[in-house]
N, C-alpha and C positions, 0 to 999 in steps of 0.2 A: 518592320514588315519585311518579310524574306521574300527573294525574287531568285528566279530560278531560269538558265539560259543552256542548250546545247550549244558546245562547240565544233562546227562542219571539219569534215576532214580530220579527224581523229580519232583515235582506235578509243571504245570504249569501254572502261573498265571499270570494276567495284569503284577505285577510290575517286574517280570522275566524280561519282554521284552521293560521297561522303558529304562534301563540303559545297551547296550548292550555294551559286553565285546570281546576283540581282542583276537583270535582263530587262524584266517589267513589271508593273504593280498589281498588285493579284490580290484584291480583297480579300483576307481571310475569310471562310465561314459561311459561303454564299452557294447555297447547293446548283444552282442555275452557271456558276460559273464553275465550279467544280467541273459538273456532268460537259460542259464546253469545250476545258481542258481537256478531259478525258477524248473526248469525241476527236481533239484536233490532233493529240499526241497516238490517236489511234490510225490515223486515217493518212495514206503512204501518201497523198498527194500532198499535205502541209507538212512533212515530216521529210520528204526525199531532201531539199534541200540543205536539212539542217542535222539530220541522223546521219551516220557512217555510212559507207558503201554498203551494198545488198550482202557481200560475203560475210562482213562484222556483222551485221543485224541476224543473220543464219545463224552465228555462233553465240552473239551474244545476245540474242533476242529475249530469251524468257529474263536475262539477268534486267532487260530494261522494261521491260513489263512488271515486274517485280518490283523495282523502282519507284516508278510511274506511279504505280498503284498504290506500294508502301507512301508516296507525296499524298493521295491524293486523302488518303484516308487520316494522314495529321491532318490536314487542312480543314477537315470534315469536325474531328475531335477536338481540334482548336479551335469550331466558332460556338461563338456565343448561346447558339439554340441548345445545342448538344450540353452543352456546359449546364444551363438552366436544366434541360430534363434530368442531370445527374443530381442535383440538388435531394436530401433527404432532407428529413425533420434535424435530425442529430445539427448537422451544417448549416438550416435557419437561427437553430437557436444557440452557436455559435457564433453566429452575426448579431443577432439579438434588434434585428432594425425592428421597430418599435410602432413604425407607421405603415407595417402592414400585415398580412395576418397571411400565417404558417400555413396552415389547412385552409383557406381559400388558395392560396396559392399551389398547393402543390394538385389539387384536386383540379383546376385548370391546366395546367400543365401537364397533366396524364390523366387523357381522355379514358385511357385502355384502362385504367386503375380503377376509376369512378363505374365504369361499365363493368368490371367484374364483381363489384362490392356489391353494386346496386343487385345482381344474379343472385350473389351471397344473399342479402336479404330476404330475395322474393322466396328464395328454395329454402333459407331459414323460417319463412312464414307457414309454410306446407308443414303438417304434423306427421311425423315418424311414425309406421304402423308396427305394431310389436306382432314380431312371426306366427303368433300363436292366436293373432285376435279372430273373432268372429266373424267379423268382417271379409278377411284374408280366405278363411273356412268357405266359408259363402263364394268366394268370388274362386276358387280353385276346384269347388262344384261345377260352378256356373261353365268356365273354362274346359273342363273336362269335357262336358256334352257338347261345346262347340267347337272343339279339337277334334270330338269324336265322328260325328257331323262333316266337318269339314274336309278331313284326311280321306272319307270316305266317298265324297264328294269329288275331290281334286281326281284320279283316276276315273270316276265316270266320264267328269266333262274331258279328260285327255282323250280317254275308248271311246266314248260319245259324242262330244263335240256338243251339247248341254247347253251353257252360256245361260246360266241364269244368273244375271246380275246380282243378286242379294246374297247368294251365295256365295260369291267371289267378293264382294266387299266387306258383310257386314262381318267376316270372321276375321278380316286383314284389321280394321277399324278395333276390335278385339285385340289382337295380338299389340297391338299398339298401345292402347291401355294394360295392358299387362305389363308393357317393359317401364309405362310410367309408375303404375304400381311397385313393381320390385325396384325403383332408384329410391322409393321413400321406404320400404322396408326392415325392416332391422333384423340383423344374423347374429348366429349363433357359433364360434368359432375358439376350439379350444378348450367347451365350457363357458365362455364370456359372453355375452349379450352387446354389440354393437349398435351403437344408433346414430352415431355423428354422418350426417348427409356425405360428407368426404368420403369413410370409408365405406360407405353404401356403396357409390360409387365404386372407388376401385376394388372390394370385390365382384360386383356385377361386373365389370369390364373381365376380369379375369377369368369369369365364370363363362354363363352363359348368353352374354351381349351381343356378339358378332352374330351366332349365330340365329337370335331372335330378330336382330335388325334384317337378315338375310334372309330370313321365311317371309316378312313382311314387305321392302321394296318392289319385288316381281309386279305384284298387281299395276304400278306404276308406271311399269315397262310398257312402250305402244306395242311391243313384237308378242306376237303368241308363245312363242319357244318357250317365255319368261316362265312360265305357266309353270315349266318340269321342276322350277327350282322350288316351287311350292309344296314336294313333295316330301323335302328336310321338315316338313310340319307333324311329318309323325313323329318325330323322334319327341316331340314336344310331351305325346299322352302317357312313356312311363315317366318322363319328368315329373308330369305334373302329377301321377298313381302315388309317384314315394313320397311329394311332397304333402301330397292328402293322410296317408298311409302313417306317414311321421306326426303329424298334428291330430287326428284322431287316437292315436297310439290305443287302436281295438285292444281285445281280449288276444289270445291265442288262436281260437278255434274264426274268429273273424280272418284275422292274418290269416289263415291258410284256406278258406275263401276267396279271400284275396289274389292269395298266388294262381289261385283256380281259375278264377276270371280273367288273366293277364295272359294264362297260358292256352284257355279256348279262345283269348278275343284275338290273339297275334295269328290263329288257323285261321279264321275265319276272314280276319284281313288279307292276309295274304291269299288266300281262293279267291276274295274280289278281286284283288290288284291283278294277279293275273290274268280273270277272266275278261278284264278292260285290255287286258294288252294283247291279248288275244284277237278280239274285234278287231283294234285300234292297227295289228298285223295283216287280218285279213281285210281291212280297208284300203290301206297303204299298197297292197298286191294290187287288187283291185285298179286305184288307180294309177299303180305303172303298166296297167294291162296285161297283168298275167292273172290266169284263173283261182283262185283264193277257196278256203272252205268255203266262204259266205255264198261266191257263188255254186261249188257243188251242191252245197244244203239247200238251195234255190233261198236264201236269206237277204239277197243283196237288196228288196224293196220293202223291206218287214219293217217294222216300226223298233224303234231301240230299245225298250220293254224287251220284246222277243228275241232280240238280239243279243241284249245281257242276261235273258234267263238262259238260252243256250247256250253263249260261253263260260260262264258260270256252273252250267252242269258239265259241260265238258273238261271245266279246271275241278272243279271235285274228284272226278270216277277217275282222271289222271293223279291229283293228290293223293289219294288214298291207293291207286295203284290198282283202280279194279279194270279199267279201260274196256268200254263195251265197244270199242271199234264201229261204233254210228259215225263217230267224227272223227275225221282223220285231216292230218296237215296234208297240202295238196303240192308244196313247193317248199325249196332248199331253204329258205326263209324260217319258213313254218316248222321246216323239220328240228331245223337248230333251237327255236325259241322251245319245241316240246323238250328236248334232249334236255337244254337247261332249267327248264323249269321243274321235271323230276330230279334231276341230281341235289335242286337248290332244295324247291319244295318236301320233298319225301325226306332230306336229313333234319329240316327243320321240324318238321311233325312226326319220325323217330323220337327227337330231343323233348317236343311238348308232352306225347306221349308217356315220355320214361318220366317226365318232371306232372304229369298229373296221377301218376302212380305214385307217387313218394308222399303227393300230395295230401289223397286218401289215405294215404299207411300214416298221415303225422294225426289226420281227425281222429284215426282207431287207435294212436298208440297209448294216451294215458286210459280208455278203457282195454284193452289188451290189460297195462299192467294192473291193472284194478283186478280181475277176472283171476289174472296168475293170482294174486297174492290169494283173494280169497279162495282157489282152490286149493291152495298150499293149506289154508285154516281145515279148511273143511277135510281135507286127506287128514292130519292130525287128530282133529276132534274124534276121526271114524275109530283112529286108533285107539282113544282114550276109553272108549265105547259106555259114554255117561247114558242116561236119561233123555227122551229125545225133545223134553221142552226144556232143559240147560242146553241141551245142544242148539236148540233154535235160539234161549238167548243168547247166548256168547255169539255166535256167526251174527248175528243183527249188531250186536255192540263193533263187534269189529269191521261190521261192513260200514258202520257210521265212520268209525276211527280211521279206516283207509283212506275213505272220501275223504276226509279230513289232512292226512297228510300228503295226499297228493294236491291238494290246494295248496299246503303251505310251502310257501316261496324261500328256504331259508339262506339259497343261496344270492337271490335278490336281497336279504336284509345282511348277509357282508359285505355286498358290494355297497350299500347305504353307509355302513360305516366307514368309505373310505371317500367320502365328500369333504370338502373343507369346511371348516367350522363356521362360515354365513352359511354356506347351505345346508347346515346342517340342523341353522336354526330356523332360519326359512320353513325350511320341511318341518322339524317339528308345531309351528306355528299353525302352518296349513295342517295339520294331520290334527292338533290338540285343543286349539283355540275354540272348535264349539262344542267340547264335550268339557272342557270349563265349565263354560255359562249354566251348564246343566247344574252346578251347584249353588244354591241359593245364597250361600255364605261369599262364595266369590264372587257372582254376578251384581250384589247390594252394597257388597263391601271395598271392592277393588278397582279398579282404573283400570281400563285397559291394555295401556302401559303395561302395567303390575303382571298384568294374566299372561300377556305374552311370555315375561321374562319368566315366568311359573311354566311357559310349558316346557323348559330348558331342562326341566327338572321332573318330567313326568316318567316315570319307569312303568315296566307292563311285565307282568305275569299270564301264564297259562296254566288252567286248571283243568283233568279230565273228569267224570264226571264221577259224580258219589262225595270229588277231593271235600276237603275241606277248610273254605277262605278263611273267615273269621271264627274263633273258638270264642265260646260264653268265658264270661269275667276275662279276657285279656283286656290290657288296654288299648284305645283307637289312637297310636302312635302314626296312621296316613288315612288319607282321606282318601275312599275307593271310589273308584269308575266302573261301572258295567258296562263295557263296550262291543261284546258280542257273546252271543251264549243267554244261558238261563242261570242262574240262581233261587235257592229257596231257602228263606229264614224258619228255621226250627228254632222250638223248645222242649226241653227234657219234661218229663211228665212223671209230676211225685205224686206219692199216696201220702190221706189223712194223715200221717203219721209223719209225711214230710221226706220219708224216705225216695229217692229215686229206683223205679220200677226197670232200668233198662230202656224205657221205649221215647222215642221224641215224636212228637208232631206239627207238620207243617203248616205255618201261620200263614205263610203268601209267597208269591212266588213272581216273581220279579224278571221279564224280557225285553226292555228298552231301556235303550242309552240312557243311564242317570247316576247321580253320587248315591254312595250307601252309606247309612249311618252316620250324617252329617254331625247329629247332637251331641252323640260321644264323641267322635275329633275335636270340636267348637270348645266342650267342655274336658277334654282329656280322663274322661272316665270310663269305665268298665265295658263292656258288651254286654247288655242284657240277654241275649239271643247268639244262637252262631249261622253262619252264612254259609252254605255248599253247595257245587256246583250241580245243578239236573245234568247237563252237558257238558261238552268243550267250551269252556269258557276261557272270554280272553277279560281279563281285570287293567285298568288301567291305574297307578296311585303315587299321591305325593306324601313326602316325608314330611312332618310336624316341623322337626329342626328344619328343614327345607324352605318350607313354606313362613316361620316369622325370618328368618335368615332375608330373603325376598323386602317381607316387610319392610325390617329394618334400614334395608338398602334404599326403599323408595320413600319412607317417612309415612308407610299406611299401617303400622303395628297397633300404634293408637286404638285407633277406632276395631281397630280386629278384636284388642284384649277389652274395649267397654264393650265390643256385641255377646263377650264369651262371659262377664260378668253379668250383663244382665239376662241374660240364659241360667244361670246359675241360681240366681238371688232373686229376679221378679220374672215369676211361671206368668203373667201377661206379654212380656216379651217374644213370646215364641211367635204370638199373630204377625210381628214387629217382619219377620226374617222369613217365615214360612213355617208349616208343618214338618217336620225334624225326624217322626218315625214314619219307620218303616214295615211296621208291625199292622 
């Protein structure tokens, strides 16, 4: 056991305190004697004695402080308790003692351990919402009208002075359930889809935490001031605009509705805001005793209804810059909130203006190009100077055809190709898997399993219209899909004599999603009939080798070559599988 002794009257230096010397017995390990020592070796009245002169303590003061403390904190690492709480698993089972148990022990021994696991669990019990769910949808609605509501609210009761309880609570209580919402949420970063509770967390902390906990504490606050800070709550509605905006993922012509709405609602808000600060100005003169619009306007006993529709008309006819000089600021106050209010307001409603001009030019611009192009025909055709019912059809064919290509996205289906190979099968799964089912041979015959891996392997053709899909007598080497468009099954038309006349006639004609000509692919024979397109038709189909290739891999060819056998050999069979023409 080390003991430890100043000696009076001597200059103290590092190696004094190298080698220290036993004085008295100092229980190792004992934090009550510890903090004792400390307190006596601090304190000039039990120290003057037995420390150097006041001049040595001046110079070498911090070196015995340093000392002291460097003691005090072995003494601390050398008892017993400290010792136990360093214990791991690894170092029980190093000891191997036999007559007691690992994890009871260390679970007693770090209380903070057992408390954070137990948090682990409960927050592991809570289910991960995926970004995209229904639920999320629904509640980023719900959010939107009480953000909207709210922000709009927050400046009345500032200008007004309002205090409607429910107002002031039930949106905070809201906001609170949002930030527990978004910890079990799952993101999207990268491309990756995240779900572990962990990194939920820390990107919410990185993101937008601070600031949701700091729209919400104010209500809290006993002081009224707290109130201004509630005003960070708008920033919350294009948040939440893109996060709606992203999970709907509209059409085109939605999105720029979209942008429409964002850019009248921020005018509109800002004419409220101001016209609340306006009041909220001419109150505040008011009562430092100087004369205010409210009292020129004689408004100072008018109810606050009347009070915000006249500031409010008075922040418009100022917004917009037509100023009918009814109302005027009355004090140097007044004067400065108007000067900034048009410098602020009038460049922000410039910017909305120029941005719902663009907005409207994006609704007209794929009909613009439509308009050009068909004029471009039409100046042509005049030059061609046909027949004017060839001229009416050709301009009709190609007015279909325009529409037609300006729907199609072909630069969206490159960027498809540059997904990685799950998502690539992903998507085709989701885009293929129920236009499968549509075929009677796969839906009876195949596993689901099966169909998926079959949609890896579906290819797609586009046909204009007159083309022609399938020719008579080829053989059905893929099984076709109609997946948009029309088609119509012809036959050639012979005389008695057997000769062919030239002319074909349409047996049926065919406009919803289904397989064509199941019987000849099943049975790899002939086309009795050919198939062509009435329109733009889009074909979806698999390859023959493709599809037993599939089989083979999954151990379902079996049963595929006895359905194509007995198709073949017992014409009962076809009830077995379904009706097979198309004719």
């Amino acid at each position: 056991m080390k003991q430890f002794f100043f000696r009076p009257n001597t200059k103290v230096g590092v190696d004094e305190f190298d080698e220290p010397q036993i004085s008295m017995n100092i229980p190792r390990g004992d934090p009550k004697t510890d903090k004792s020592i400390s307190m006596i070796l601090l304190n000039d009245d039990n120290i003057s004695p037995m420390l150097p002169q006041k001049k040595t303590w001046v110079k070498k003061g911090l070196q015995v402080i340093f000392y002291v403390s460097k003691f005090i904190k072995q003494m601390k690492n050398n008892s017993t308790k400290i010792k136990l709480k360093s214990l791991n698993y690894h170092m029980l089972s190093l000891i191997k003692d036999k007559s007691s148990e690992s994890d009871i022990f260390l679970n007693k021994s770090n209380t903070k351990t057992v408390i954070i696991e137990y948090l682990q669990s409960f927050v592991g019990f809570i289910p991960t919402l995926e970004p995209d769910s229904i639920f999320r949808i629904v509640w980023l609605l719900f959010l939107l009208i009480v953000s909207i509501i709210n922000i709009f609210y927050i400046p009345l009761n500032i200008g007004f002075q309002l205090n409607i309880d429910y107002l002031d609570i039930f949106p905070t209580w809201v906001f609170i359930g949002d930030i527990v919402i978004n910890l079990i949420t799952a993101y999207y970063k990268k491309g990756n889809i995240y779900k572990q509770k962990s990194d939920i967390f820390k990107n919410y902390l990185k993101g937008g935490m601070l600031l949701d906990f700091i729209i919400v504490f104010p209500v809290f606050l006993p002081f009224d001031e707290a109130q201004y800070i509630q005003l960070l709550r708008i920033t919350k509605v294009p948040q939440i605009l893109e996060n709606i905006e992203e999970l709907l993922n509209p059409e085109e012509r939605i999105k720029t509705l979209f942008q429409l709405f964002k850019a009248v609602f921020l005018i509109v808000f800002l004419t409220h805001f101001c016209a609340c600060l306006w009041n909220l100005i001419g109150e505040y003169q008011q009562n430092m005793g100087q004369t205010s619009w409210l009292i020129k306007n004689e408004l100072l006993d008018a109810d606050w209804i009347t009070k915000y529709i006249t500031s409010l008309y008075f922040s418009t006819v100022t917004t917009i810059t037509v100023g009918y000089g009814d109302i005027t600021p009355t004090t140097n106050l007044e004067r400065i909130f108007v000067v900034v209010m048009i410098l602020l307001v009038c460049g922000v409603l410039g910017y909305t203006i120029s941005s719902i001009g663009n907005i409207l030019k994006q609704l007209n611009e794929k009909e613009q190009n439509y308009k050009q192009k068909i004029n471009s025909i039409n100046r042509y055709l005049n030059k061609l100077k046909i027949n004017k019912q060839l001229h009416l059809q050709i301009r009709k064919y190609f007015e279909y055809y325009v529409k037609k290509e300006l729907d199609s996205n072909e630069i969206g289906e490159e960027y498809l190709r540059q997904l990685t190979q799950s998502l690539k099968e992903q998507l085709q799964v989701d885009l293929y898997f129920e236009v499968l089912l549509k075929s009677r041979i796969i839906k009876s015959l195949l596993s689901q399993e099966t169909i998926k891996k079959l949609c890896q392997f579906i290819q797609v053709k586009k046909f204009q219209q007159d083309e022609i899909i399938v020719q008579k007598n080829d053989i059905a080497n893929s099984l076709l899909f109609l997946h948009q468009g029309e088609v119509a099954i012809t036959c050639k038309i012979y005389n008695h004599q057997g000769n062919y006349n030239g002319k074909e006639t349409v047996i049926s004609s065919i406009n919803n999603c289904r397989a064509l000509a199941e019987r000849e692919f099943l049975t790899q024979q002939a086309y009795e009939y050919s198939i062509k397109a009435n329109e733009f038709t889009k074909i979806l189909y698999i390859q023959y080798e493709d599809l037993i290739s599939v089989l083979n891999q999954e151990q379902e060819a079996q049963s595929f070559f006895m359905a194509r056998d007995q198709q073949i050999f017992n014409e009962d069979s076809k009830q077995n599988i379904g009706n097979f023409c198309d004719i």
